[in-house]
Backbone and ligand atoms as CSV (ligand in chain L), in Angstrom:
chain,resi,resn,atom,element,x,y,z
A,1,UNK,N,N,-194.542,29.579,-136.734
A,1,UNK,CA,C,-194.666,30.918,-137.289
A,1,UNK,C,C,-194.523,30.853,-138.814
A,2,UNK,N,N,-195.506,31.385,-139.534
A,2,UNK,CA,C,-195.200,31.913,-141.155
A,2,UNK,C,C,-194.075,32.285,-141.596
A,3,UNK,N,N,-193.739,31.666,-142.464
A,3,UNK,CA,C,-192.704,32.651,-143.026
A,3,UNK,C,C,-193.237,33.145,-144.992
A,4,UNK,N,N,-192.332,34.262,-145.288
A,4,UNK,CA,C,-192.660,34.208,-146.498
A,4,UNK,C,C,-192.508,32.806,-147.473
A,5,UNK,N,N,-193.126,32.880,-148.614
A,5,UNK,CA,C,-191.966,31.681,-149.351
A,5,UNK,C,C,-192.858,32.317,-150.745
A,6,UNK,N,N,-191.314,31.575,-151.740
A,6,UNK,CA,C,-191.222,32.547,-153.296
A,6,UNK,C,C,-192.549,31.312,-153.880
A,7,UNK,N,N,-193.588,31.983,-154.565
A,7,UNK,CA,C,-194.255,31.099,-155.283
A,7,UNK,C,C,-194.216,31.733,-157.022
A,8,UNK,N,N,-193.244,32.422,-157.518
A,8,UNK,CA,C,-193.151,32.903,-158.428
A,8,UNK,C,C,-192.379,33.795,-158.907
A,9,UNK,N,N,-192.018,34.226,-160.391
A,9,UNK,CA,C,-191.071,35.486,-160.209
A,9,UNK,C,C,-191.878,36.553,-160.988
A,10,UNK,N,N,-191.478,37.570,-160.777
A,10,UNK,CA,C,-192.362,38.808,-161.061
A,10,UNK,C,C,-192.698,38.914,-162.852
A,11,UNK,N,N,-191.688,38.197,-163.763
A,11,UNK,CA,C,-191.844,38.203,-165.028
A,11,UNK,C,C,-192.765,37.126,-165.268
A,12,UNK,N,N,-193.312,36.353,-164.632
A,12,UNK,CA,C,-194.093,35.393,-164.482
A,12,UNK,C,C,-195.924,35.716,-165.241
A,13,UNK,N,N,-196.357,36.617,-164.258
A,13,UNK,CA,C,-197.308,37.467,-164.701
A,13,UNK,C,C,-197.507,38.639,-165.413
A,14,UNK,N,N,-198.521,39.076,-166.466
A,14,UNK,CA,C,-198.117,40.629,-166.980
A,14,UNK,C,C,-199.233,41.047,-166.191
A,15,UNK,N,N,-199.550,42.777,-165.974
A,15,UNK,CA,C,-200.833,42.765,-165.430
A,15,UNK,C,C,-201.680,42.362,-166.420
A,16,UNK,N,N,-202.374,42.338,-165.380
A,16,UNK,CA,C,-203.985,41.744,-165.802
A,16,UNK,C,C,-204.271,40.643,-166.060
A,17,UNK,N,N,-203.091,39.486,-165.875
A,17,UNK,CA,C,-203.148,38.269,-165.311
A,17,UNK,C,C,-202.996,37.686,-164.098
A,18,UNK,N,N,-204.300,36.133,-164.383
A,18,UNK,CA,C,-203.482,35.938,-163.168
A,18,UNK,C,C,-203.401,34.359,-163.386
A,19,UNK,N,N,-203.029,33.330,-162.110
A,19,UNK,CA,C,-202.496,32.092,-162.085
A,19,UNK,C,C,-202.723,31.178,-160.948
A,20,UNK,N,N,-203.089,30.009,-161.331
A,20,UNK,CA,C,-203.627,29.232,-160.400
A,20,UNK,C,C,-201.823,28.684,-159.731
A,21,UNK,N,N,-201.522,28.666,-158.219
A,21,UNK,CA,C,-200.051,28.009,-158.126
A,21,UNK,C,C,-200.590,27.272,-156.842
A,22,UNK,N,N,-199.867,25.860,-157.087
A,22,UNK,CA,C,-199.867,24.938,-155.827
A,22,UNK,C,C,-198.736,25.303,-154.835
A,23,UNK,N,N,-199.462,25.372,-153.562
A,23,UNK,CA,C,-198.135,25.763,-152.634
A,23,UNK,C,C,-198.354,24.488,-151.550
A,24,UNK,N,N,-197.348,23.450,-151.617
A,24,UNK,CA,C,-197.528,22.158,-150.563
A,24,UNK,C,C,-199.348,21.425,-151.176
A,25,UNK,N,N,-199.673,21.784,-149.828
A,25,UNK,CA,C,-201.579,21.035,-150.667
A,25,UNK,C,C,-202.350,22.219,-150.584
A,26,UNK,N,N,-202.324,23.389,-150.843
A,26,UNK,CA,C,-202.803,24.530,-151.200
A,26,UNK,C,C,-202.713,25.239,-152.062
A,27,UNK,N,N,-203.922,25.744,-152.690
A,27,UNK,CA,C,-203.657,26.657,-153.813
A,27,UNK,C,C,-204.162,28.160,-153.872
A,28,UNK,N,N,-203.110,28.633,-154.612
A,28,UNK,CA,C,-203.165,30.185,-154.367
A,28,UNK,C,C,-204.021,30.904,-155.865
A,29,UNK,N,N,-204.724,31.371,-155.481
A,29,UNK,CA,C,-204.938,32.208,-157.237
A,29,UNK,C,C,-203.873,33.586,-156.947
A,30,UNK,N,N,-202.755,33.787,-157.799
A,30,UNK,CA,C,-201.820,34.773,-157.521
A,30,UNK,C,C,-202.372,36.022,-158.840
A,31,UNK,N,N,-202.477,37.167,-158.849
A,31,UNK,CA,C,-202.496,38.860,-159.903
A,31,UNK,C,C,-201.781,39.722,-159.811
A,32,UNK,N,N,-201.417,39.595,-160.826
A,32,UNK,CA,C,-201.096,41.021,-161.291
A,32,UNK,C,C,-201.971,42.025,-161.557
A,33,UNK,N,N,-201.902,42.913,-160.837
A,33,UNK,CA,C,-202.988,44.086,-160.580
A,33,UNK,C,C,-202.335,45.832,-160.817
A,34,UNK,N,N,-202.159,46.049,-162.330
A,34,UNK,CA,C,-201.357,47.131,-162.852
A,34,UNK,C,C,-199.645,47.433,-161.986
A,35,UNK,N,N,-199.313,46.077,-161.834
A,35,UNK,CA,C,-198.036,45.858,-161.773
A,35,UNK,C,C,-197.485,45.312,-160.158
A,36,UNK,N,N,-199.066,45.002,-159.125
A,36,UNK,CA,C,-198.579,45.043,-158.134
A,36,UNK,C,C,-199.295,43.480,-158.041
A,37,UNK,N,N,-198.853,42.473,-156.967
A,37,UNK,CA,C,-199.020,41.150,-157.001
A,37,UNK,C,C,-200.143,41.254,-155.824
A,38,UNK,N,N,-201.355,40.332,-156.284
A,38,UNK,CA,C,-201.964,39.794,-154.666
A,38,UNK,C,C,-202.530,38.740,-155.143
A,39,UNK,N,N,-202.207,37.731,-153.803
A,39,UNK,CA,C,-202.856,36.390,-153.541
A,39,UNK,C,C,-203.999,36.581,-152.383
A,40,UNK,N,N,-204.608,35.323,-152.816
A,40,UNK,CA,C,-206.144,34.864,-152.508
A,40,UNK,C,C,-205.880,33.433,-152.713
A,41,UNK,N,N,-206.979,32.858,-151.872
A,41,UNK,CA,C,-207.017,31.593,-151.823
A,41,UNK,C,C,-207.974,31.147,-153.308
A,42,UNK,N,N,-207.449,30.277,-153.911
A,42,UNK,CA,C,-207.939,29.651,-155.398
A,42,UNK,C,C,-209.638,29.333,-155.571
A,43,UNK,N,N,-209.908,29.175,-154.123
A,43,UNK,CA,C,-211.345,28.522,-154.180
A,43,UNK,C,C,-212.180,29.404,-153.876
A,44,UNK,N,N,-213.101,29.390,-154.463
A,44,UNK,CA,C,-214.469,29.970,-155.008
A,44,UNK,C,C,-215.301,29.611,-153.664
A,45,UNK,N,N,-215.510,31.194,-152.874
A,45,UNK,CA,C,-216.278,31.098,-151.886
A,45,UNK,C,C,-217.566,29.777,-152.332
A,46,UNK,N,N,-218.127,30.403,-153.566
A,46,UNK,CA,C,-219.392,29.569,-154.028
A,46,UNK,C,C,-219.683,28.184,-154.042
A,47,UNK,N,N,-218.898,27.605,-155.065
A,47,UNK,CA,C,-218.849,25.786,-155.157
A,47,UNK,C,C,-217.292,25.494,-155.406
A,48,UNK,N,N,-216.120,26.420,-155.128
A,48,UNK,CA,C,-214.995,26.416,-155.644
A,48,UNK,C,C,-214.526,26.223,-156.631
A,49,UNK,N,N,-214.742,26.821,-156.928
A,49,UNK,CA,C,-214.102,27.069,-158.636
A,49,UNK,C,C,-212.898,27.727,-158.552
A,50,UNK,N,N,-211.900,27.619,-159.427
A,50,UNK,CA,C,-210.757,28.267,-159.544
A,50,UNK,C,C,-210.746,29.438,-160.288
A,51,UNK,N,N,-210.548,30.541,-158.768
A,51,UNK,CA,C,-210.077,32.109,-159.400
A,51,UNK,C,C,-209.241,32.317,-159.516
A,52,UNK,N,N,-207.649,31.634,-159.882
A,52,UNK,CA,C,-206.634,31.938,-160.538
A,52,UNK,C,C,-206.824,31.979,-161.716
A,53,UNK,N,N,-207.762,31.369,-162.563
A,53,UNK,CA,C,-208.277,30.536,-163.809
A,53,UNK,C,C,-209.135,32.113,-164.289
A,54,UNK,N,N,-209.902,32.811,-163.632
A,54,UNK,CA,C,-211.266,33.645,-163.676
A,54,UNK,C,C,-210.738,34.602,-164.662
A,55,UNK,N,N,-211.259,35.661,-164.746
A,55,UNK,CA,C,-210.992,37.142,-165.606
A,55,UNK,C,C,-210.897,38.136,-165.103
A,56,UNK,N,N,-210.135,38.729,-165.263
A,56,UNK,CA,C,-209.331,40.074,-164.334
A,56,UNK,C,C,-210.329,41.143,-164.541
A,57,UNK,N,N,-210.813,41.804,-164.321
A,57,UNK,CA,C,-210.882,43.235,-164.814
A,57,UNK,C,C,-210.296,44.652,-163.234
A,58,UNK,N,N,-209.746,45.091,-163.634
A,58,UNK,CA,C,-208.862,45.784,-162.883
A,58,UNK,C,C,-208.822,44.961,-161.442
A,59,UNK,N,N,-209.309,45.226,-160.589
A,59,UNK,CA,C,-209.078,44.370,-159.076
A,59,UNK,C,C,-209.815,43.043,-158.648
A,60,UNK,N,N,-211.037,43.386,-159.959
A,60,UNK,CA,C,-211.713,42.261,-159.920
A,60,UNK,C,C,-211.858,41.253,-160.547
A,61,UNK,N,N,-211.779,39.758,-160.205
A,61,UNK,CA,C,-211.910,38.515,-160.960
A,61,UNK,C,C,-213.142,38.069,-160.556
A,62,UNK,N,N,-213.410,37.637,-162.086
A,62,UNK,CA,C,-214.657,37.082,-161.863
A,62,UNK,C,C,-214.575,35.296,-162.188
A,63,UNK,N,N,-215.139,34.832,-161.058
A,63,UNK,CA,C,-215.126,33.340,-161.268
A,63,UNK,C,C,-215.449,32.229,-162.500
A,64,UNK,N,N,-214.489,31.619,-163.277
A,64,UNK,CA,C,-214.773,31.133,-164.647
A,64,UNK,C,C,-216.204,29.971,-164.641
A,65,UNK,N,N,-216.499,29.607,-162.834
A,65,UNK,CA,C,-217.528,28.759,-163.182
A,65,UNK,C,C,-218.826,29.348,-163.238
A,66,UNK,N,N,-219.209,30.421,-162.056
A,66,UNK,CA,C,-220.551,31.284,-162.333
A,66,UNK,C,C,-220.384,32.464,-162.328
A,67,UNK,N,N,-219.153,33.247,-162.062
A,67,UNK,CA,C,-219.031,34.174,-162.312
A,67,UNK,C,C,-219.251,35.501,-161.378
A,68,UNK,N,N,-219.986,34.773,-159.517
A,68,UNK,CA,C,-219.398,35.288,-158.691
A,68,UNK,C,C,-218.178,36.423,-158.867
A,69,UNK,N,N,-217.823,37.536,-158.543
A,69,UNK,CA,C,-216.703,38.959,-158.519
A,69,UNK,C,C,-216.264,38.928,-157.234
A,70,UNK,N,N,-214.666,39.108,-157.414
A,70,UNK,CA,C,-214.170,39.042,-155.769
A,70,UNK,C,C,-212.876,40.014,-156.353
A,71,UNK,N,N,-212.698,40.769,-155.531
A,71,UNK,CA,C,-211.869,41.650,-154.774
A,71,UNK,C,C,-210.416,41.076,-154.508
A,72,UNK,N,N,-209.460,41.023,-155.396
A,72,UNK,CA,C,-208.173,40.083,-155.371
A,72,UNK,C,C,-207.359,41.428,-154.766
A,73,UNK,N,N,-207.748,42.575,-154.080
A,73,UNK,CA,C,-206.742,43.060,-153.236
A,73,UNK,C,C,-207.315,43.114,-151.228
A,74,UNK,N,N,-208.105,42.721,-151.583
A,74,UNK,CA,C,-209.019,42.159,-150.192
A,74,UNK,C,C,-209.340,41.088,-150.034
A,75,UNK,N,N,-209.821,39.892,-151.085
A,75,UNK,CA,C,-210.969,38.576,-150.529
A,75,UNK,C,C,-212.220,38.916,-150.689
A,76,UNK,N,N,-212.713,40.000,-150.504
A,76,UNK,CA,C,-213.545,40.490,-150.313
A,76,UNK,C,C,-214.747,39.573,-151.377
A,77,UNK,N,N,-215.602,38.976,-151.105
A,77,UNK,CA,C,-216.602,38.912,-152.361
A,77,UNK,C,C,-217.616,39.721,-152.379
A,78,UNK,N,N,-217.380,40.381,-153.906
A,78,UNK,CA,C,-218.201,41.239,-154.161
A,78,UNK,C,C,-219.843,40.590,-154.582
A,79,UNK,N,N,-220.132,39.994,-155.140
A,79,UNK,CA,C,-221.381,39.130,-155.029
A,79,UNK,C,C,-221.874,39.332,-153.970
A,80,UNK,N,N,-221.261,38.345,-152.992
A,80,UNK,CA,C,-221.694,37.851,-151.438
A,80,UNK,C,C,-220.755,38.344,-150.341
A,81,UNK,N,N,-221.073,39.832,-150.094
A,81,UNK,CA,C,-220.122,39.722,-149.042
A,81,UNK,C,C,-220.030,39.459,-148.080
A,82,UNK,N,N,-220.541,38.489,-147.618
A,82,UNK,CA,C,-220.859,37.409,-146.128
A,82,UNK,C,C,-219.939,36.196,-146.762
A,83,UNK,N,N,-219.489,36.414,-147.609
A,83,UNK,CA,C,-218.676,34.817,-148.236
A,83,UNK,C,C,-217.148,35.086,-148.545
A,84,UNK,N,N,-216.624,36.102,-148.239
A,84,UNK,CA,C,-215.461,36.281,-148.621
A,84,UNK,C,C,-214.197,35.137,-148.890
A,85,UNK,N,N,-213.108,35.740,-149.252
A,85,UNK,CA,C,-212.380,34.254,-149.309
A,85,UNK,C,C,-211.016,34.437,-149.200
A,86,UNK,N,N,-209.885,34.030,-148.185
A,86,UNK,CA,C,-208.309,34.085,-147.495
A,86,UNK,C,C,-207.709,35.049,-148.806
A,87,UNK,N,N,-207.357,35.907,-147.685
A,87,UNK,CA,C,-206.000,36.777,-148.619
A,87,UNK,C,C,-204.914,36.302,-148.058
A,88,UNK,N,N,-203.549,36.407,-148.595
A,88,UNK,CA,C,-202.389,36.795,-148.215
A,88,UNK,C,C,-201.726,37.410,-148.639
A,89,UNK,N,N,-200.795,37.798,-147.086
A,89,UNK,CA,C,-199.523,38.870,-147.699
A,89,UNK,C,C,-198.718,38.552,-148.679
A,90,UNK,N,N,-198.594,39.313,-149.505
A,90,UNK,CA,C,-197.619,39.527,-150.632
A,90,UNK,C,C,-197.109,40.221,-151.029
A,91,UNK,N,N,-195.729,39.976,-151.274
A,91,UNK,CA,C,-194.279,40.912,-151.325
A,91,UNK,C,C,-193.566,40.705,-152.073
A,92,UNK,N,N,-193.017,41.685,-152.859
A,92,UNK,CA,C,-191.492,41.522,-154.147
A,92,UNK,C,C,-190.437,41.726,-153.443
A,93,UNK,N,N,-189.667,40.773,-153.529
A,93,UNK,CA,C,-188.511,40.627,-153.070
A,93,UNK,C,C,-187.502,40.355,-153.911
A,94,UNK,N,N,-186.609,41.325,-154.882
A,94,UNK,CA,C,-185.846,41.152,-155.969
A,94,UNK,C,C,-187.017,40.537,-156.854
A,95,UNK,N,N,-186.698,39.302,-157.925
A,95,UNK,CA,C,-187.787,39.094,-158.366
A,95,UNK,C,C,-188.648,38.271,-158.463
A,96,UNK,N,N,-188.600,38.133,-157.209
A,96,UNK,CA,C,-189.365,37.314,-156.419
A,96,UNK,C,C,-190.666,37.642,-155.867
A,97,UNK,N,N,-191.932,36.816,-156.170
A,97,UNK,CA,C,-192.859,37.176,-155.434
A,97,UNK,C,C,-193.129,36.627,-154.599
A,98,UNK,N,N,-193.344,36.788,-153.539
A,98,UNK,CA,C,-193.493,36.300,-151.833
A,98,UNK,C,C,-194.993,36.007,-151.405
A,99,UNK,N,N,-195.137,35.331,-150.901
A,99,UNK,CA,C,-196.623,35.539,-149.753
A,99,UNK,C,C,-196.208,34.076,-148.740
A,100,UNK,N,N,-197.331,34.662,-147.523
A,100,UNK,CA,C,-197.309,34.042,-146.224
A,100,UNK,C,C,-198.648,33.368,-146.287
A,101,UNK,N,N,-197.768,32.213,-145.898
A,101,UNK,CA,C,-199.549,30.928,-145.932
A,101,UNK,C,C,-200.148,31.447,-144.498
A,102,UNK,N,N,-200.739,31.617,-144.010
A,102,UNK,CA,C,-201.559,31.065,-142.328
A,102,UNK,C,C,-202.011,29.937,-142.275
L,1,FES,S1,S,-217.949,28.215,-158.097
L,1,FES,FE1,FE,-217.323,30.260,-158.346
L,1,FES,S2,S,-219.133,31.309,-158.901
L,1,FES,FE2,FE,-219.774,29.282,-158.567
């Protein structure tokens, strides 16, 4: 079973950033999204590119290698939405930010 685990602390990010973080052999692209945190998996539905790395604009990051748009409070890819890409839960816990691998 999942459990949460801390991959950061909330002073970590300001909004409208965000951050590539290794969790074990996985990586998370983690945002700040006008003060609230969501993770997504780092890799770029497309050729994987790193969207922790990309450019925020309010919910959306856009991928630094082609520039693919994805939805960092869903996965959702906005480009391709037949290509979406792993969300997880994420939670403040004191100041701690939380999420659950699957
Ligand atoms: S690898 Fe992300 S848009 Fe191509």
């Amino acid at each position: 079973m999942s459990e949460f685990i801390s991959i950061a602390k909330v002073t970590d990010l300001k909004p409208g950033e965000g951050r590539v973080i290794t969790v074990g052999d996985r990586e998370v692209a983690l945002f700040n999204v006008g003060g609230k945190f969501y993770a997504i998996s780092n890799t770029c539905a497309h050729q994987g590119g790193p969207l922790g790395e990309g450019t925020l604009d309010g919910n959306i990051v856009s991928c630094p290698w082609h520039g693919w748009r994805f939805d960092v409070t869903t996965g959702i890819t906005v480009t391709m939405p037949t290509m979406n890409v792993e969300k997880f839960e994420c939670v403040i816990e004191g100041d701690d930010v939380k999420i659950k691998l699957t």
